[in-house]
C-alpha positions in Angstrom: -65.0 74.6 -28.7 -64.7 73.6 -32.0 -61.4 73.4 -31.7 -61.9 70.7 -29.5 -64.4 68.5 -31.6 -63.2 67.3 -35.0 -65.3 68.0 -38.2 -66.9 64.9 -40.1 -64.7 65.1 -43.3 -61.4 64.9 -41.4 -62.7 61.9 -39.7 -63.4 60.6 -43.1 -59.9 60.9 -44.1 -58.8 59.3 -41.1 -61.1 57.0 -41.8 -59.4 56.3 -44.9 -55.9 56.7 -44.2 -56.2 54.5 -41.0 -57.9 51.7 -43.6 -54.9 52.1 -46.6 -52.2 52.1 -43.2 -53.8 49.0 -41.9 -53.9 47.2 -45.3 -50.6 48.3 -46.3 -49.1 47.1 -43.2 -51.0 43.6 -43.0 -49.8 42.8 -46.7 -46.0 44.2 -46.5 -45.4 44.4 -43.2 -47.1 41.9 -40.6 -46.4 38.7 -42.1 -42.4 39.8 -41.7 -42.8 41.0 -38.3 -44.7 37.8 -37.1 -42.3 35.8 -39.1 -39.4 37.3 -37.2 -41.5 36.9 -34.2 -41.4 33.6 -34.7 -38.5 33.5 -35.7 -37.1 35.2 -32.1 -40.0 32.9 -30.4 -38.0 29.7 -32.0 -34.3 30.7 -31.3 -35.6 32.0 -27.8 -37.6 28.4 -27.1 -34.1 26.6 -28.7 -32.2 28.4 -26.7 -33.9 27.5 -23.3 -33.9 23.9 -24.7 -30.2 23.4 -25.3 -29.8 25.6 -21.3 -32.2 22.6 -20.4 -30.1 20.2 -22.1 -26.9 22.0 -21.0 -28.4 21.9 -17.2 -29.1 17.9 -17.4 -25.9 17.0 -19.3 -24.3 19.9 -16.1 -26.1 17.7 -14.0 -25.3 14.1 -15.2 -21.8 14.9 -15.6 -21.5 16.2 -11.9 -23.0 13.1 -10.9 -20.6 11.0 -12.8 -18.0 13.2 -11.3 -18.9 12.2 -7.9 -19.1 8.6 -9.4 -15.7 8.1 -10.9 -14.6 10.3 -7.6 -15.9 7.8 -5.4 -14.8 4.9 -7.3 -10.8 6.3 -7.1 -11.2 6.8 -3.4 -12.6 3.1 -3.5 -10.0 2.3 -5.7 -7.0 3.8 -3.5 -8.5 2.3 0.1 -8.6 -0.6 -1.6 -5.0 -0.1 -3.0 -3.4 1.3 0.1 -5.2 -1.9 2.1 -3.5 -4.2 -0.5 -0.3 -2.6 0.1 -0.7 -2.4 4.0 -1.1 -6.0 3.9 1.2 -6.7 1.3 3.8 -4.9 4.0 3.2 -6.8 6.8 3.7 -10.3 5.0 7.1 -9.2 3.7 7.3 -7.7 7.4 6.4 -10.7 8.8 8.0 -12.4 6.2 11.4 -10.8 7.4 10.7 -11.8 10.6 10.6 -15.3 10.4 14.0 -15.3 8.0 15.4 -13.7 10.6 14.5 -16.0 13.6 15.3 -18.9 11.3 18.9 -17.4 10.6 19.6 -16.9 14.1 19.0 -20.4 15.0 20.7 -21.2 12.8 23.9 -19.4 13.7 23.0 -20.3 17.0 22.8 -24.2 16.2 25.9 -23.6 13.8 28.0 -22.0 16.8 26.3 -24.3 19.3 27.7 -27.1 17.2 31.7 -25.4 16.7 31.6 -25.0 20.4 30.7 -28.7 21.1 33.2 -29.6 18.6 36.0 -27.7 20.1 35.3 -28.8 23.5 35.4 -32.1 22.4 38.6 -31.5 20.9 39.6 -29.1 24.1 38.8 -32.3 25.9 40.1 -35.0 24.3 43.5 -32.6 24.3 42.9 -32.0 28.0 42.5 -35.7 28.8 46.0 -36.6 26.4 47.8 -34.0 28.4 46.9 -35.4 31.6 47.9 -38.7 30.7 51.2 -37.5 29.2 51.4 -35.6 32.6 50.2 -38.8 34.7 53.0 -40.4 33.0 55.1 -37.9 33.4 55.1 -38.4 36.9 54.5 -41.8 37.3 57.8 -42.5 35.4 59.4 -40.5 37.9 58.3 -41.5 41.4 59.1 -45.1 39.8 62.0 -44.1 38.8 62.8 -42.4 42.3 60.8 -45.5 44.0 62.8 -48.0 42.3 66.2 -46.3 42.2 67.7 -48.8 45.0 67.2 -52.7 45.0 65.1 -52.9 48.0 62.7 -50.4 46.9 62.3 -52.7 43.8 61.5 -56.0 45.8 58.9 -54.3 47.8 57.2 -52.8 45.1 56.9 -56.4 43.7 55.8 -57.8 46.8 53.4 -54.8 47.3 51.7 -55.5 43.5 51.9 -59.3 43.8 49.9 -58.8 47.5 47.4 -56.5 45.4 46.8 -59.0 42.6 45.9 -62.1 45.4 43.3 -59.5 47.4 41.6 -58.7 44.3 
């Protein structure tokens, strides 16, 4: 059993050796380990500061993402509205040119085809004198071929001119 029981002087030593450990460590080698501690506690705390920081700035840009995205779809409604309606007015527009230059060809030709009926007409109307002349020159000319048709054609005209 005594191997199981230590003796008083080697308990001393250990005593001793523990005390000379402990104060050898606390002046050499504690204030290095806590200072690196620290040290580890600091870059550990910075670091979950600037994932902190990274996590706002992660979260503000997102947000001014889905800003600046949702003032370009704005921005090209609003442009593809402008342009819409910027279409129909030259549509439109075009339109109304188009009407107005048909009526006009219309009131142009309207206005050649008056013109050349007047002139058809006024042609017509010379021809069928020329022809009325025509003719009449020639039944007088057959009427008043003999001396007796002459006289009664006198007498016929000179009757006409005391009715009327």
């Amino acid at each position: 059993m005594e191997f199981l029981t230590p003796g008083t002087g080697l308990l001393f030593w250990q005593f001793v050796v523990f005390v000379l450990l402990f104060l050898l460590l606390s002046k050499f080698a504690w204030k290095p380990i806590l200072g690196s501690l620290q040290e580890r506690e600091a870059s550990i705390q910075q670091a979950l500061d600037s994932a902190e920081k990274a996590k706002q700035e992660m979260a503000s840009l997102k947000s001014d993402n889905e800003k600046l995205l949702k003032e370009a779809r704005e921005e090209r409604d609003r442009i593809l509205r402008d342009a819409r309606t910027a279409a129909n007015q030259i549509h439109d527009q075009a339109q109304t040119d188009a009407r107005k230059n048909a009526d006009k060809i219309i009131e142009d030709a309207r206005a050649v085809i008056n013109t050349e009926k007047q002139v058809a007409l006024r042609e017509l109307k010379s021809q069928v004198a020329q022809f009325s002349l025509e003719i009449a020159e020639k039944v007088i000319r057959k009427n008043l071929s003999n001396d007796a048709a002459q006289k009664e054609l006198a007498e016929a005209y000179v009757k006409e001119i005391k009715i009327n």
